[in-house]
C-alpha positions in Angstrom: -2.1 -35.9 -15.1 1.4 -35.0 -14.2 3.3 -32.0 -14.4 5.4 -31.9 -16.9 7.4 -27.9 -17.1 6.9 -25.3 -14.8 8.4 -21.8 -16.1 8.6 -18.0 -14.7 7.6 -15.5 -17.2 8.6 -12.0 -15.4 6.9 -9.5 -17.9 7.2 -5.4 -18.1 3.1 -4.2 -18.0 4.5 -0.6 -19.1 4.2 0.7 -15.4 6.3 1.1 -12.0 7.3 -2.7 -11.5 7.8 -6.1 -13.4 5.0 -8.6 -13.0 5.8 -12.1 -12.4 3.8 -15.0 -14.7 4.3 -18.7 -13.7 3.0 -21.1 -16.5 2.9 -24.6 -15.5 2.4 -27.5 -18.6 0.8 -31.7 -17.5 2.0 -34.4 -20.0 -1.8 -34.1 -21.1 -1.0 -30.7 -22.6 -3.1 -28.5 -20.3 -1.3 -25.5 -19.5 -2.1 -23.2 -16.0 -1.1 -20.2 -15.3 -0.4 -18.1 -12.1 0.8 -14.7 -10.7 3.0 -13.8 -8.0 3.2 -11.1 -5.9 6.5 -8.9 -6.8 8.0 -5.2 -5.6 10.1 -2.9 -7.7 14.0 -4.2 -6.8 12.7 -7.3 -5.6 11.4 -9.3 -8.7 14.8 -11.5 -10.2 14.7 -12.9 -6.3 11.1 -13.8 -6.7 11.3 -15.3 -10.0 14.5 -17.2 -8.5 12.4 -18.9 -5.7 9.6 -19.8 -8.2 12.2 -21.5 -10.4 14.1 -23.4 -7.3 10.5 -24.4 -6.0 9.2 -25.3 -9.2 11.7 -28.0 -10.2 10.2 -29.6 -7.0 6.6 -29.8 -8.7 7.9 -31.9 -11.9 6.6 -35.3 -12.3 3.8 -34.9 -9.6 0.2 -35.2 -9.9 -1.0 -31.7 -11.0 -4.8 -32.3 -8.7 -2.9 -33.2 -5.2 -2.4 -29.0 -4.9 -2.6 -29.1 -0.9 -0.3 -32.3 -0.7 2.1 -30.1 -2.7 1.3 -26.7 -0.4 2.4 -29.1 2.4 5.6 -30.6 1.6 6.6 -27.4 0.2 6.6 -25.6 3.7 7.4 -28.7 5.1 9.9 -29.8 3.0 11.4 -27.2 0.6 10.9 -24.1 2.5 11.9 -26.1 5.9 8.9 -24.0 8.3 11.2 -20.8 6.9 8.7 -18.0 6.0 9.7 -15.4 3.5 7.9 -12.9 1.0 10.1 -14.8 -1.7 9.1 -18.1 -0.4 5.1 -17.0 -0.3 5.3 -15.3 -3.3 6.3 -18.0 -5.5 3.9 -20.6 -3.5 1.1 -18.7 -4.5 1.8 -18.3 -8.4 2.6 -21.8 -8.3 -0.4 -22.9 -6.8 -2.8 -20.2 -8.9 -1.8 -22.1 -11.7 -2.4 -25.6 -10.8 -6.1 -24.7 -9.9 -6.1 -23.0 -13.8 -5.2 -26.5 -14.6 -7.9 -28.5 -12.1 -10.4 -26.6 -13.8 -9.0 -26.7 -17.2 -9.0 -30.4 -17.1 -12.9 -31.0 -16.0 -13.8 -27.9 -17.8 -15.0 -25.8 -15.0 -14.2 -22.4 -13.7 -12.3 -22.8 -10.3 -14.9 -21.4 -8.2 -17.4 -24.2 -8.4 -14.5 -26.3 -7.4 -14.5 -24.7 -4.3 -18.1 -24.9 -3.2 -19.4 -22.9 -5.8 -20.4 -18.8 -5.4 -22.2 -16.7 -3.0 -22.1 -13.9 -5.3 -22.1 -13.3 -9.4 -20.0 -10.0 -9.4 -17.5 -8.9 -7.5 -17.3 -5.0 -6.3 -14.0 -3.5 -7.1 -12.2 -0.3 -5.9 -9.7 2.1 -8.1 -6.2 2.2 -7.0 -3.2 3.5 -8.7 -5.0 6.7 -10.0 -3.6 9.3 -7.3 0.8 8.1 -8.1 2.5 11.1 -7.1 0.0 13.6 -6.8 1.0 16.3 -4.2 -1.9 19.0 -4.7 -5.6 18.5 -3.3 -6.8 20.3 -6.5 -5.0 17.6 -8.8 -6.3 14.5 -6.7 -10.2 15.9 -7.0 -10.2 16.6 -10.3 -8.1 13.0 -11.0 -11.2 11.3 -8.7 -14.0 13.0 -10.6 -12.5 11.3 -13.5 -12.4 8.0 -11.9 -15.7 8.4 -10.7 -16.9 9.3 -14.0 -16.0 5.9 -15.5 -18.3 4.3 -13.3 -16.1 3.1 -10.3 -17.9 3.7 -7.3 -15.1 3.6 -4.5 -11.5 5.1 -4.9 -8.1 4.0 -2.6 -5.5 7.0 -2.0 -2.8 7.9 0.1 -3.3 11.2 1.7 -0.1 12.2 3.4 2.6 13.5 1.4 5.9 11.6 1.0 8.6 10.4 2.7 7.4 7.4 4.6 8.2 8.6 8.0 6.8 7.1 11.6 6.8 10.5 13.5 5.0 13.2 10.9 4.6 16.9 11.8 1.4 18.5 12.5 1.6 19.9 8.8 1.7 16.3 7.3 -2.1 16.2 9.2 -3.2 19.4 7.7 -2.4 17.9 4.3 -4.3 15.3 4.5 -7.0 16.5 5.5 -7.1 19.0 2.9 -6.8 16.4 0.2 -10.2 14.4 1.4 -11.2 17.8 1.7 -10.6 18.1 -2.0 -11.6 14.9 -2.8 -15.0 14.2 -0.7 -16.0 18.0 -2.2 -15.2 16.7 -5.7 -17.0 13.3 -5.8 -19.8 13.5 -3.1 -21.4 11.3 -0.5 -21.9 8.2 -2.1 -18.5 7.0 -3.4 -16.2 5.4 -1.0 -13.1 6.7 0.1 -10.3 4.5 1.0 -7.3 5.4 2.8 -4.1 3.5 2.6 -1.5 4.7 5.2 1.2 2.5 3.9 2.4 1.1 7.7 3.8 4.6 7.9 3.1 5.8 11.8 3.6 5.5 15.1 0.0 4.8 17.0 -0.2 8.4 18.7 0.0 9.7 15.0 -2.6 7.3 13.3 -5.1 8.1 16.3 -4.3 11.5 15.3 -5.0 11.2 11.9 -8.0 9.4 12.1 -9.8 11.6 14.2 -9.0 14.4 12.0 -10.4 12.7 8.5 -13.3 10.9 10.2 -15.8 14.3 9.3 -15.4 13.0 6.0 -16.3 9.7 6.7 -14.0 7.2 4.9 -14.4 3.6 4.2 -11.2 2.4 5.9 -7.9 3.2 7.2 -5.6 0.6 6.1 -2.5 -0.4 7.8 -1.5 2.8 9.8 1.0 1.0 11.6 4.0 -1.8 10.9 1.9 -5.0 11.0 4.7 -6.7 12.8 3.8 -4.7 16.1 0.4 -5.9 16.9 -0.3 -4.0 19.8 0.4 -1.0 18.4 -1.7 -1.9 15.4 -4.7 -2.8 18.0 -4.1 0.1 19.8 -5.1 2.7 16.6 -8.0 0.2 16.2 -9.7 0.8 19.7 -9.4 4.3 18.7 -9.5 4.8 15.3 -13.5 6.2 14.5 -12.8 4.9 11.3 -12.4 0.9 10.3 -8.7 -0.2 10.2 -7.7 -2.3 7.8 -4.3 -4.7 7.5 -2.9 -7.9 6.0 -1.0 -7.5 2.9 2.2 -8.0 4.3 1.1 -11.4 6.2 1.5 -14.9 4.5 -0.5 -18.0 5.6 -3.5 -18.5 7.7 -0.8 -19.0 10.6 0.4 -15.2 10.6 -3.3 -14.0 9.9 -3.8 -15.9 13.3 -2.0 -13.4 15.6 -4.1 -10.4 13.8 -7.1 -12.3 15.1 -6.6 -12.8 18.6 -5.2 -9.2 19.0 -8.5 -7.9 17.8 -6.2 -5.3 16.1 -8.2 -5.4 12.4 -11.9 -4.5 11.6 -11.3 -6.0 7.7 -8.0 -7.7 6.6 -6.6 -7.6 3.0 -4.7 -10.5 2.0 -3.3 -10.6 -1.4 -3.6 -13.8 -3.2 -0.5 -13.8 -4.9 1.5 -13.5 -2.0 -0.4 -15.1 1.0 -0.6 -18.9 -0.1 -2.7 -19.1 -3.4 -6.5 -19.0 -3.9 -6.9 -21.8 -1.1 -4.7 -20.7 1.9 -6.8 -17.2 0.7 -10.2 -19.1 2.1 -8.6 -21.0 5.2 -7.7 -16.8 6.1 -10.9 -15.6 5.2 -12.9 -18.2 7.2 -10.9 -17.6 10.4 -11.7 -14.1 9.4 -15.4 -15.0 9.3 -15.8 -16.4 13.2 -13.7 -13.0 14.5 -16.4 -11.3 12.5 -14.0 -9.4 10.3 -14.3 -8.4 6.7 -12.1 -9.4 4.1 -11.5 -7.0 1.1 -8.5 -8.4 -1.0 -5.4 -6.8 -1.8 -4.3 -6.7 -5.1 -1.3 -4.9 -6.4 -0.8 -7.0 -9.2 -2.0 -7.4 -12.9 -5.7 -7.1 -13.9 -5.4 -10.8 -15.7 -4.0 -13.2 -13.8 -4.1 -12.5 -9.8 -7.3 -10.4 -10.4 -8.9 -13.5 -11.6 -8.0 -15.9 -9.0 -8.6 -13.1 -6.3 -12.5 -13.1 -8.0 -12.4 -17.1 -7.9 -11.6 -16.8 -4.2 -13.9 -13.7 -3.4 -16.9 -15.3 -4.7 -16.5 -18.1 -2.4 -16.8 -16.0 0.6 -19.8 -15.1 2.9 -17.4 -12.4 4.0 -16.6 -10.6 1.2 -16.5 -7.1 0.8 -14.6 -5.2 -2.3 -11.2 -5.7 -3.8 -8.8 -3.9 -5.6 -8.1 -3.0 -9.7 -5.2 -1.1 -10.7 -5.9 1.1 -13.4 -2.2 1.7 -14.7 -2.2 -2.5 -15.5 -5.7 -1.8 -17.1 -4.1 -1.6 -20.5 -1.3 -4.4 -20.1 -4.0 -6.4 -19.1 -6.5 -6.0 -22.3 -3.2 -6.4 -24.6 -2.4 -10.1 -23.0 -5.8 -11.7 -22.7 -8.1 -12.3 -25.3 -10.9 -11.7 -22.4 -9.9 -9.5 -19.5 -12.0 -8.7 -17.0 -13.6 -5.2 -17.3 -15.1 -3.5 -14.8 -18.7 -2.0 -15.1 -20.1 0.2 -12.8 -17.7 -1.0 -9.9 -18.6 -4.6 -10.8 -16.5 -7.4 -12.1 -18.9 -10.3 -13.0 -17.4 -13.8 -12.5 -15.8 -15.6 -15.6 -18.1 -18.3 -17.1 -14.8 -20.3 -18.6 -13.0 -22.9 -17.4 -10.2 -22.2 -14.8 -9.3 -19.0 -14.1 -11.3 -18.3 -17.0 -8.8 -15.9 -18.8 -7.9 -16.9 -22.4 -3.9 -15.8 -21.9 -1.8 -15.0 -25.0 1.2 -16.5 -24.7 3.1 -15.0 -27.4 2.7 -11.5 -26.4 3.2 -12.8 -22.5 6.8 -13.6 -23.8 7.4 -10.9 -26.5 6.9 -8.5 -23.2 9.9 -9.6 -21.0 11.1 -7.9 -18.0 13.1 -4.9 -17.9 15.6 -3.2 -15.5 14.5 0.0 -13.5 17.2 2.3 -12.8 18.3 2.8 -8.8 16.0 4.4 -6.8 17.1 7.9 -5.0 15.8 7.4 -1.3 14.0 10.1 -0.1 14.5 12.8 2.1 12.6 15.6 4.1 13.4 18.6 6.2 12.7 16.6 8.9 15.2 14.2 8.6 19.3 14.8 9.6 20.9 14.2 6.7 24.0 11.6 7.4 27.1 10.7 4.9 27.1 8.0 2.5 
């Protein structure tokens, strides 16, 4: 079975960013399809590397995936890393397992050992975009909580991104899981993503403040690319930290390890290697005795599904991520998207990926172009000429 097209399908989903489709067709006729990982600005340069890497894949057997992981870092990529690079890799190879278990009509998880679990536990994100006020983010979480998710992902320090925040920045967000906790109770989960904003005496800071209310994590308080500082918030942090969405490959996620800087790390399977390089990272994970909870900013169809394929293969598995603004792109592209109920995905019974794609509406919905960003600016910033 050999491959026969490989094509990039960026698509608009009606929200914040274009997502990136790669649909890969064998001489037999069995079509796969994938997701990469993409960012707001940065999506023409991913869909460029999936199209440079993908003439590579033409001709070759679609079933030899981790020959063709291989020679592509060995070969194409030349032992260069890049969020490009990664990106691409892991639509491409997302779709190739779509077609493995197209072609022996079995979904891809018991091609990979078969599952430890038969649903997967999800947790809301997107919900809270742009909220400033704690009132509006408790009475936006009630209303999550009311359609039956049972664990909510929120930023609680007001914008910009900055590495030194004033004392008030603190007060804020405490105020808001204040607001938040009050509104929802005990029993749902509150996760807190610090977006790799602050310096370690800041996150320590931080954390010690919003640990009354007793959150589920603190993800990624500092740059990921300084380690030390990163283990540094863990060995204080009362609350778990949480980091790995901007790591690629079981290599980088090796360095995270022996730091001991993570209690739980959150690759994201559309831009750490694929559904494969996903379980070599989460079985390292597994002898440091750290969680994995994956990352997903990305559609609710395609990466959500192989993120579910990979999550039910691991013992360490905790919860994963569902975007609610791609909710509705997601139910207009599928025949059969997957639905949470009561913070529960259950696995998909079909073959593949298990996600009956519609291919005409996938292409009637082509990427559009966002106007320039203005960069932000706070009082606390010195204000320099363009």
């Amino acid at each position: 079975m050999k491959i026969k097209k490989v094509e990039c399908l960026a698509v608009h989903p009606g929200w914040r960013k274009n997502l990136i489709f790669v649909r890969i067709e064998t001489d037999d006729g069995v079509v796969g399809w994938g997701e990469a990982y993409s960012q707001y600005d940065r999506d023409r340069a991913i869909a460029a590397q999936i199209e440079a890497l993908g003439q590579y894949l033409v001709g070759r057997e679609a079933r030899n995936i981790r020959h063709f992981m291989q020679i592509a870092f060995d070969d194409y990529a030349q032992r260069r890393s890049s969020l490009e690079y990664w990106c691409a890799l892991s639509g491409i190879e997302q779709a190739l397992w779509d077609i493995a278990g197209k072609a022996v009509d079995q979904p891809v998880y018991n091609l990979l050992g078969g599952a430890c679990r038969d649903k997967i536990r999800v947790y809301a994100n997107g919900w809270s975009y742009k909220m400033q006020k704690p009132a509006d983010f408790a009475r936006a979480a009630e209303q999550v909580v009311r359609s039956g998710f049972t664990a909510i992902k929120f930023d609680p320090l007001p914008r910009p991104w900055r590495t030194y925040i004033p004392k008030e920045h603190i007060r804020h967000s405490v105020e808001v899981v204040r607001a938040i906790r009050n509104a929802v109770g005990d029993d749902v989960d509150l996760l807190l993503d610090i977006h790799r904003r602050l310096a370690p005496a800041r996150a320590i800071t931080l954390a010690n403040a919003l640990a009354e209310f007793e959150p589920y994590w603190f993800e990624e308080p500092c740059q990921v690319e300084n380690l030390e500082a990163l283990a540094e918030v863990r060995a204080a942090s009362p609350i778990p930290v949480v980091s790995g969405e901007a790591m690629y490959g079981r290599a980088d996620f090796r360095r995270l390890f022996r730091e001991r800087a993570v209690d739980i790390i959150n690759p994201d399977i559309s831009n750490c290697g694929g559904i494969l390089e996903m379980l070599f990272i989460a079985a390292a994970a597994e002898s440091e005795m750290v969680a994995v909870s994956p990352h997903n900013y990305n559609s609710t169809t395609l990466s959500l599904s192989a993120t579910v394929h990979a999550a039910a293969c691991m013992p360490n598995f905790t919860i994963t991520e569902y975007f609610l603004p791609y909710e509705e792109f997601g139910s207009v592209v599928t025949r059969n998207p997957l639905v949470p109920v009561n913070g529960y995905i259950d696995l998909p019974k079909g073959p593949g990926l298990g996600l009956d794609v519609i291919e005409e509406v996938v292409r009637s919905r082509p990427a559009q172009s966002y106007p320039a960003r203005t960069f932000r600016m706070s009082e606390y910033d010195q204000p320099l000429p363009l």
